[in-house]
N, C-alpha and C positions, 0 to 999 in steps of 0.2 A: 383417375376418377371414372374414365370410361368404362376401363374394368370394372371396375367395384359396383358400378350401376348396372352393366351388363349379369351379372353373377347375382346379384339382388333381386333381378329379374327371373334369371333362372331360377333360384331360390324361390320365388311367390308362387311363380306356376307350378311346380312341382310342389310346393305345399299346398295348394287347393286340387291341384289332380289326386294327391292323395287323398285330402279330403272327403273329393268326391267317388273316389274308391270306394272306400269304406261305407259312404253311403249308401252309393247305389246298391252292393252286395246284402245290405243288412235287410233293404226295403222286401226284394224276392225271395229272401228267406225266409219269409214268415207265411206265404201261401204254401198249400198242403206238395205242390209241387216243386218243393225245394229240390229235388231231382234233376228236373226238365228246366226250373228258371236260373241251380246255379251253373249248369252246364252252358249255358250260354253266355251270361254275362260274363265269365270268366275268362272266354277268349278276348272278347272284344276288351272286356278291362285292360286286360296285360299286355294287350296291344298297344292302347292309349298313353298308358302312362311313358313307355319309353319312344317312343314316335314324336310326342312332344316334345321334351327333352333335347332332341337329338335336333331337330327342323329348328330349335330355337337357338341351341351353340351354332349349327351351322347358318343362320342368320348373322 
């Protein structure tokens, strides 16, 4: 049971990190500097998503 809650858990935040991947990416693409704002968020995104993930199995 511990498992199963544990892995559900992993499961949620990894479904709202993606979530909010995708949002955050769509919002700066719509100023004329899709250039200069996707260059940036796109480190820090694909940093986040697996950072999390990984700090949370090893909890």
């Amino acid at each position: 049971k511990t498992f199963r809650s544990k892995l559900n858990d992993t499961q949620t935040t990894t479904t709202i990190i993606g979530r909010k991947t995708v949002i955050i990416p769509t919002i700066p693409a719509i100023p004329s500097s899709s250039t200069h704002t996707k260059s940036t968020p796109t480190t820090p995104i694909e940093h986040s998503p697996p950072s999390d993930p990984i700090v949370l199995m090893r909890t």
